[in-house]
LOPAKE-855313 format. One record per residue (C-alpha): residue in three letters; residue number from 1; x, y, z. Coordinates in nm, 4 decimals. Each point is the difference from the previous one (the first is absolute). Layout:
N
PT,resn,resi,X,Y,Z
PT,ALA,NUM,X,Y,Z
...
This chain:
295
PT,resn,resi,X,Y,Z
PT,UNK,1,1.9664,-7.5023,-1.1170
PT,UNK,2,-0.3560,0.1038,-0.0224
PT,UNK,3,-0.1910,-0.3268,0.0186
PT,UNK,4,0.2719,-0.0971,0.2917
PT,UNK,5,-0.1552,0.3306,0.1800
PT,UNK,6,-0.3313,-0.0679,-0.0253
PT,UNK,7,0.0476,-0.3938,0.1181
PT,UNK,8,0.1563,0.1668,0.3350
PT,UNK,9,-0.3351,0.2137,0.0364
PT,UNK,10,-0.1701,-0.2715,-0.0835
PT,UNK,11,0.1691,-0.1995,0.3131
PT,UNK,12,-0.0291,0.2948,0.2036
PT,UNK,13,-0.3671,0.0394,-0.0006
PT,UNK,14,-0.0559,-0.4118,0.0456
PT,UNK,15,0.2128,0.0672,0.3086
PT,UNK,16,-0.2150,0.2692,0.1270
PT,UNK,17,-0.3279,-0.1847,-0.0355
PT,UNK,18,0.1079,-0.3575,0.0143
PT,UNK,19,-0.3406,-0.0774,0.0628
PT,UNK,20,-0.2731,0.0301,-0.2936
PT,UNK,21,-0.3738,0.0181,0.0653
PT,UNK,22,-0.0526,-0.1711,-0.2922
PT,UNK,23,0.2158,-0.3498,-0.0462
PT,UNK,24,0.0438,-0.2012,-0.3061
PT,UNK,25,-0.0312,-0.3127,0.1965
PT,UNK,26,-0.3564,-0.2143,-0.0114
PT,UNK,27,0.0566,-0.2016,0.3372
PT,UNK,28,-0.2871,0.2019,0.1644
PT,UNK,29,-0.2963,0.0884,-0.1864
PT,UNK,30,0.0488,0.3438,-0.0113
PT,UNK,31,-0.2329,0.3406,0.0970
PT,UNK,32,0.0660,0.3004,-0.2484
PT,UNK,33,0.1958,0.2358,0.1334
PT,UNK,34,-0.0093,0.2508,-0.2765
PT,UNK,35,-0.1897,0.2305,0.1713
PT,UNK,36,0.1993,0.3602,0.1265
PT,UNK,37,-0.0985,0.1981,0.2781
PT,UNK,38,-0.1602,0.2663,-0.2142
PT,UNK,39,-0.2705,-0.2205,-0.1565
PT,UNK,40,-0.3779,0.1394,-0.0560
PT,UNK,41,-0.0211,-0.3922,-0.0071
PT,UNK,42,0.0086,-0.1178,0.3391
PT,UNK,43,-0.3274,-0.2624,0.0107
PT,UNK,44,0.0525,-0.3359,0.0938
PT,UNK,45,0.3734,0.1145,0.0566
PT,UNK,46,0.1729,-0.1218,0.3936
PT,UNK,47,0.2664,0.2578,0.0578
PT,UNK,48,0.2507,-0.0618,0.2775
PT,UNK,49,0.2206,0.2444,0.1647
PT,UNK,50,0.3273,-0.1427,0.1773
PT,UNK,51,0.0154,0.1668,0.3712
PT,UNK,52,0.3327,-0.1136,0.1054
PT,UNK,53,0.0984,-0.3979,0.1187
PT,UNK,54,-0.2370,-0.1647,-0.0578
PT,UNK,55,-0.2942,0.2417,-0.0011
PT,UNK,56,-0.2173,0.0446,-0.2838
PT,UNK,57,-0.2936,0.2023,-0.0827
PT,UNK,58,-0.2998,-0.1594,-0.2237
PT,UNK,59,-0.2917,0.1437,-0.1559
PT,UNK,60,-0.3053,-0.1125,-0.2659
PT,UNK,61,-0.3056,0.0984,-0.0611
PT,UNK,62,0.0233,0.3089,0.2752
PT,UNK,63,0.0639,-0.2457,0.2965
PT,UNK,64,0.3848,0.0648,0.1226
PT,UNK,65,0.1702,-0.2789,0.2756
PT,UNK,66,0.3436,0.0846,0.1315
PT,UNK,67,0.2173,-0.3145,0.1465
PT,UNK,68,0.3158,0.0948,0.1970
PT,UNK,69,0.0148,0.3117,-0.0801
PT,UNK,70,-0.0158,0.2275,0.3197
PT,UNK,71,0.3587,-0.0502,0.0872
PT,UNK,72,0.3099,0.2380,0.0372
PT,UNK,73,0.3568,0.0001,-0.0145
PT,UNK,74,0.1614,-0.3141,0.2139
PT,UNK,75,0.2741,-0.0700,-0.1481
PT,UNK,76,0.2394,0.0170,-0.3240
PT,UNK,77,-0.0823,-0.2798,-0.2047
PT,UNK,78,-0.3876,0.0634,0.0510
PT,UNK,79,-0.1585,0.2399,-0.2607
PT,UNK,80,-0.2626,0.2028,0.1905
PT,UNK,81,-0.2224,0.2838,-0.0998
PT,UNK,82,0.0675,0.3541,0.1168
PT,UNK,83,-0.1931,0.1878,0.2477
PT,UNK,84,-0.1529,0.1716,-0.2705
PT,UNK,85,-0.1180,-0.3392,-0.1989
PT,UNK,86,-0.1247,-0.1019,0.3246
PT,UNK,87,-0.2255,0.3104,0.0768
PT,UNK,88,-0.1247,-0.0194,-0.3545
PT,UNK,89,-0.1106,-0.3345,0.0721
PT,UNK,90,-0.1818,0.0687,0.3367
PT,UNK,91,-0.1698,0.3029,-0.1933
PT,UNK,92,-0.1381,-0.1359,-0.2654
PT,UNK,93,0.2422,0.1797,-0.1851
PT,UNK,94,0.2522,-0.1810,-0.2125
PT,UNK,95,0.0141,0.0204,-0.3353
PT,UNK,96,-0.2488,-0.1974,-0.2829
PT,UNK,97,-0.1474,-0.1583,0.2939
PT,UNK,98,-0.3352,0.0181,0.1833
PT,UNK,99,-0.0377,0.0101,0.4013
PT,UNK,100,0.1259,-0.3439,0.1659
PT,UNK,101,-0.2841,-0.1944,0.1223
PT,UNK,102,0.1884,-0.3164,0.1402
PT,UNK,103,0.3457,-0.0429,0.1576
PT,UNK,104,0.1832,-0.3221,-0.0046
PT,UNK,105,0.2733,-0.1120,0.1708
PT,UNK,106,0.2200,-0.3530,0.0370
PT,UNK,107,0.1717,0.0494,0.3205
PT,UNK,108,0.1241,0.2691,0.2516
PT,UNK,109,0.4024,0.0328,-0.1060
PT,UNK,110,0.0677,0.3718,-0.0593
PT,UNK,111,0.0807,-0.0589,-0.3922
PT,UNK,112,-0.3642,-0.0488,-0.0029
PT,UNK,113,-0.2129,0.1626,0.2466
PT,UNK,114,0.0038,0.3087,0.1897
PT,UNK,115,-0.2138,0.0353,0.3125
PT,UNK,116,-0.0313,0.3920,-0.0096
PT,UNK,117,-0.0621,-0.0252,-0.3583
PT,UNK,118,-0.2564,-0.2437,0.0035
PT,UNK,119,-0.1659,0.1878,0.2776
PT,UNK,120,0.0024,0.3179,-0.1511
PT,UNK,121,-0.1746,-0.1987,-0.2971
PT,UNK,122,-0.2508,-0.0969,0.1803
PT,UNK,123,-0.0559,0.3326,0.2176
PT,UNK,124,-0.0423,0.1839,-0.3601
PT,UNK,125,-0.1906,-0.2999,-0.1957
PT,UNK,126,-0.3333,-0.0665,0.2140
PT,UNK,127,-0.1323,-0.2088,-0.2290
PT,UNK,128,0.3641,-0.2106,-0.0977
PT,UNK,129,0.0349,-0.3390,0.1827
PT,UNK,130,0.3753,-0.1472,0.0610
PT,UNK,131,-0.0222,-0.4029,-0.0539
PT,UNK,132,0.3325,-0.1848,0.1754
PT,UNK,133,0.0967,-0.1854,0.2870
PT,UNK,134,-0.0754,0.0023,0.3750
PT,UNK,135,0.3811,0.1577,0.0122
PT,UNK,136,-0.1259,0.2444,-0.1947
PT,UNK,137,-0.2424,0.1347,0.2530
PT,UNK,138,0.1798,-0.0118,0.2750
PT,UNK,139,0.2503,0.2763,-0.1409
PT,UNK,140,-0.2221,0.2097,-0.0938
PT,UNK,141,-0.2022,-0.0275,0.3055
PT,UNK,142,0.3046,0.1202,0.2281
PT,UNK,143,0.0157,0.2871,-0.3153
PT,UNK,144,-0.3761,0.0963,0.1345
PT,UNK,145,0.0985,-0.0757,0.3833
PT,UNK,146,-0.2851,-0.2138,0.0339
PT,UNK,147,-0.2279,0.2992,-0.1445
PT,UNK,148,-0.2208,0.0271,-0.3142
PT,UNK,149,-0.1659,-0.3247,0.0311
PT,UNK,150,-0.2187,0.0873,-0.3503
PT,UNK,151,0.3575,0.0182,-0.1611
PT,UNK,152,0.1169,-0.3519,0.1421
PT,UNK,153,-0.2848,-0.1466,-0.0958
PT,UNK,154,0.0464,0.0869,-0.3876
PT,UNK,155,0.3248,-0.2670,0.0746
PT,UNK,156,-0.1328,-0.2875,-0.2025
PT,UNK,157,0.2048,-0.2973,0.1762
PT,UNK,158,0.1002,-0.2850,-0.2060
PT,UNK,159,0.0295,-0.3313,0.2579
PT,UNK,160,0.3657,-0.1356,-0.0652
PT,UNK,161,-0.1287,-0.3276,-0.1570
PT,UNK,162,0.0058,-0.2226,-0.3388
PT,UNK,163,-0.4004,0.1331,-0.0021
PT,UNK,164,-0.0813,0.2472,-0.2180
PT,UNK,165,-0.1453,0.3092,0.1048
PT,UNK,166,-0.2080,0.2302,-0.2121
PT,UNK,167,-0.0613,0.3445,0.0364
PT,UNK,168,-0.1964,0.1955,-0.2462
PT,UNK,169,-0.0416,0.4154,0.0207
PT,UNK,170,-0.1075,0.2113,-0.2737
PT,UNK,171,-0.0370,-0.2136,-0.2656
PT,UNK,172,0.3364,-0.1639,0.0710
PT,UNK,173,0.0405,-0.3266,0.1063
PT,UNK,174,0.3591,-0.1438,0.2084
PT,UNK,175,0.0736,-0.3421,0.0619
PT,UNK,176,0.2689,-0.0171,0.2761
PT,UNK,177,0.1722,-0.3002,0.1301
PT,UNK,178,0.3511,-0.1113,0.2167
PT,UNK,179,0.2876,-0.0060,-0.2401
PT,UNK,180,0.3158,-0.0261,0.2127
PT,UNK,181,0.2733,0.2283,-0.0020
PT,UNK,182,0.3306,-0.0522,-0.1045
PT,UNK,183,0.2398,-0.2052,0.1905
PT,UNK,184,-0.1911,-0.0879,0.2785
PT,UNK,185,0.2568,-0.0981,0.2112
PT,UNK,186,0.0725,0.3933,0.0223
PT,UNK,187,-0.3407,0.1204,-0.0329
PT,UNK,188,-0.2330,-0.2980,0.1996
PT,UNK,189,-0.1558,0.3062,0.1277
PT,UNK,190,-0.1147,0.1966,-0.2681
PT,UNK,191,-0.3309,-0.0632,-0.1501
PT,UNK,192,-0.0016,0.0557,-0.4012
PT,UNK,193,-0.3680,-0.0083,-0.2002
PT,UNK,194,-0.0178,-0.0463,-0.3510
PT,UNK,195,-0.2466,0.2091,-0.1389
PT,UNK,196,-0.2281,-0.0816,-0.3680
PT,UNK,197,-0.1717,0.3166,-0.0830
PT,UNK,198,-0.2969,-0.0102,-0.2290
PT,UNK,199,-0.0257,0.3752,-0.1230
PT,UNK,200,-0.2557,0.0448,-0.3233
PT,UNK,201,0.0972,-0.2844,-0.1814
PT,UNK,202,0.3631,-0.0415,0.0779
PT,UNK,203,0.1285,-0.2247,0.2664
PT,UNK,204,0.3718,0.0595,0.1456
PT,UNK,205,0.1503,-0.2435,0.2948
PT,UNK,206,0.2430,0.2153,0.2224
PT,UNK,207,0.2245,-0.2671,0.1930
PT,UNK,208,0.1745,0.1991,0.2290
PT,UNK,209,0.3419,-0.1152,0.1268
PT,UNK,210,-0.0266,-0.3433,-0.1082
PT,UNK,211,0.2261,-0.2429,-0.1544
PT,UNK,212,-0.0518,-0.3520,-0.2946
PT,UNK,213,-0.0232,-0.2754,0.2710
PT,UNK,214,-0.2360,0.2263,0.2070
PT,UNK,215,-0.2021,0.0340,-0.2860
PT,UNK,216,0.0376,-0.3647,-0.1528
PT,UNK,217,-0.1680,-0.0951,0.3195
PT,UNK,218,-0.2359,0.1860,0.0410
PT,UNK,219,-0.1831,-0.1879,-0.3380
PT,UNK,220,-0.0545,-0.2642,0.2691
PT,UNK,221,-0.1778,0.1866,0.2069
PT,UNK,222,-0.2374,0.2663,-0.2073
PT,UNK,223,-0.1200,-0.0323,-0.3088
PT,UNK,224,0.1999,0.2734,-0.2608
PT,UNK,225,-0.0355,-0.1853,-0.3019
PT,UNK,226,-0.2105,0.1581,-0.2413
PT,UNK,227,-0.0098,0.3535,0.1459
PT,UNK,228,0.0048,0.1354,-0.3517
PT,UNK,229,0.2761,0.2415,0.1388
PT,UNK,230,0.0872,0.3088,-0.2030
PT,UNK,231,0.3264,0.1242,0.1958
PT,UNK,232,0.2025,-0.2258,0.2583
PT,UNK,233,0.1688,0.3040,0.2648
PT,UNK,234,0.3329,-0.1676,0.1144
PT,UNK,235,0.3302,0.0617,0.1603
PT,UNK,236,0.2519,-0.0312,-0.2174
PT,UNK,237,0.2115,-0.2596,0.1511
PT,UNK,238,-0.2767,-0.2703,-0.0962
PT,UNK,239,0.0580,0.0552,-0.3768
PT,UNK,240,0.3971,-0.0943,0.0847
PT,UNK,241,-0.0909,-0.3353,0.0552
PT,UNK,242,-0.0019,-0.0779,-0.2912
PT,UNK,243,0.0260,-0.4336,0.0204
PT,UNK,244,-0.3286,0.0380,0.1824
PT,UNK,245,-0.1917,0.2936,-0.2033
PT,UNK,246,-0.1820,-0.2428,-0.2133
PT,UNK,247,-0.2283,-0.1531,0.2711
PT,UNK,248,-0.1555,0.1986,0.2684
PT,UNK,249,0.0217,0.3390,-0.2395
PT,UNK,250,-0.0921,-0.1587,-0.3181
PT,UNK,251,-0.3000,-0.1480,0.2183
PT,UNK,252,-0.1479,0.3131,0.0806
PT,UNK,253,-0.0150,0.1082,-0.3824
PT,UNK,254,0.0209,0.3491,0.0311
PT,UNK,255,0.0206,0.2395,-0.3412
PT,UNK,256,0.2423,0.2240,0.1332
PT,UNK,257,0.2452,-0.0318,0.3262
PT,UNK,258,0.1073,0.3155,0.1668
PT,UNK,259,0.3558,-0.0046,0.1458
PT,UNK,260,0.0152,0.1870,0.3563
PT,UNK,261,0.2184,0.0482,0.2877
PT,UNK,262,0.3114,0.0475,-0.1723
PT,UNK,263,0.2934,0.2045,0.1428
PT,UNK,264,0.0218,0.3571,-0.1448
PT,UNK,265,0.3547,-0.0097,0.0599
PT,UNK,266,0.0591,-0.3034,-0.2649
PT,UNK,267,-0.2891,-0.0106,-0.2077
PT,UNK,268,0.1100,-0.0495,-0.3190
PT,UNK,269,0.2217,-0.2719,0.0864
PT,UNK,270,-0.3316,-0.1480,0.1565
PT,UNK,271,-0.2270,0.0589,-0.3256
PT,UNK,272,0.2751,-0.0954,-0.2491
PT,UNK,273,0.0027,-0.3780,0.1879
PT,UNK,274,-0.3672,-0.0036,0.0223
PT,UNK,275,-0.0665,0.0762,-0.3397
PT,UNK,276,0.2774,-0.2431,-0.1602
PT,UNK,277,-0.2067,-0.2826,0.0938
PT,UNK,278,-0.3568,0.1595,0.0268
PT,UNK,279,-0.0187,0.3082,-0.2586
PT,UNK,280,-0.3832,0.0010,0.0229
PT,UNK,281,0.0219,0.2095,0.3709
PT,UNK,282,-0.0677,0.3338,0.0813
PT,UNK,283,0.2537,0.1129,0.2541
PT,UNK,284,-0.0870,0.3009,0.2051
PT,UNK,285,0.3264,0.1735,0.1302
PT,UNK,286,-0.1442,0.3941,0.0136
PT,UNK,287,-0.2659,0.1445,0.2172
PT,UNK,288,-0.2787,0.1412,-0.1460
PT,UNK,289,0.0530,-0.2405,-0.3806
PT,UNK,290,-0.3131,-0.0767,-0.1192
PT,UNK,291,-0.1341,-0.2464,-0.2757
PT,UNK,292,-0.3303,-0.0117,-0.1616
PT,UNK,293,-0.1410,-0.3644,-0.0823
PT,UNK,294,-0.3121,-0.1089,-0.2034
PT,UNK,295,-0.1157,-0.3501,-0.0219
């Protein structure tokens, strides 16, 4: 009766946290994660902070990027930070992390970006730039009312082409390019920029709302081979294609892939399909999880 207990527990707690920082799988060469939040040891280490959706939170080596993370609640199957998160991150304030010094963002959908927010960044950070699209701008222009034209011009505009721009500020270098968004059909509109950050000596490519055949083309157009890419940032529905998984993903050759986007209100459905065919993924479902990894 005893052991039969302690199985149950046992089942429990994998239910809980279906998703492992550290897998048993070798498909991806892997980064330790065996570092905890309380470390003395944090050199060389990236930490990442999940802020809701698909907004994340980097830092190494004292230089600190957020992507799509100035957002707020939309609706019910988007995570999104609180107010609170959000004025932490304006302020220089959250938790194990340094002041932002660059703000990137994929598109303009709500889920991602927040015009007030991102203006109220950029009001309190002088010396913070904002690299995204033209649509970008133009929100946060009719934010300003056509005012602070210092501010605007800290708008780093990434031309919506299969050229790829490069931005570098503070010791942190972006390459940006056009990565269309999901179902275009829907969303012809919408202009999505991937995003490969080169912060100390990681690099992490941030794809936005992207899908596998937007991505298997784009190999035809710029060259991502041989990026030497520490963490892919995904939406979650490209790891549930599974037939096709093998070739534009495995082509990219990251270490570790970081599961995004997925619905709070059926996550571990979500992660428990993801990781039956991929167990080497880090799935971020919580706001404010963090992971520590060290090449």
């Amino acid at each position: 009766m005893i052991k039969h207990f302690l199985i149950e527990i046992i089942l429990i707690l994998l239910w809980i946290n279906p998703c492992p920082l550290i897998s048993q799988t070798t498909a991806l060469s892997p980064l330790n994660t065996g570092i905890s939040e309380n470390s003395n040891d944090r050199e060389n280490v990236l930490q990442i902070s999940y802020i809701g959706n698909m907004g994340v939170l980097l830092e190494a080596g004292q230089h600190t990027v957020l992507v799509d993370g100035l957002h707020q609640n939309y609706k019910p199957i988007y995570e999104h930070p609180t107010h609170e998160t959000v004025q932490q991150l304006i302020k220089g304030e959250y938790p194990s992390f340094s002041e932002i010094e660059l703000i990137l963002v994929t598109h303009k959908h709500k889920d991602h970006f927040s015009p007030k927010y991102t203006y109220d960044f950029l009001r309190y950070n002088s010396e913070a730039i904002l690299v995204g699209s033209a649509q970008l701008k133009e929100e946060i222009e009719k934010v300003s009312k056509g005012k602070e034209k210092k501010l605007i011009d800290r708008v780093e505009v990434v031309p919506y082409s299969y050229n790829i721009n490069q931005v570098i500020h503070k010791g942190i270098e972006v390459e940006s390019f056009r990565c269309d968004h999901t179902n275009p059909a829907r969303h012809k509109n919408i202009e999505n920029i991937a995003h490969i950050i080169s912060i100390d000596q990681y690099n992490v490519l941030h794809l936005g709302d992207t899908d596998i055949e937007t991505l298997n083309n784009l190999f035809h157009k710029i060259n991502l081979l041989n990026r030497d890419l520490d963490i892919v940032i995904l939406p979650y529905w490209m790891l549930l294609e599974t037939s096709s998984l093998a070739d534009p993903i495995k082509k990219l050759n990251p270490k570790k892939i970081i599961a995004t986007h997925i619905d709070p209100t059926n996550w571990s459905k979500t992660v428990a399909n993801i990781e039956q065919d991929i167990p080497n993924v880090i799935c971020f479902t919580k706001v404010n999880e963090k992971i520590y990894l060290r090449k």
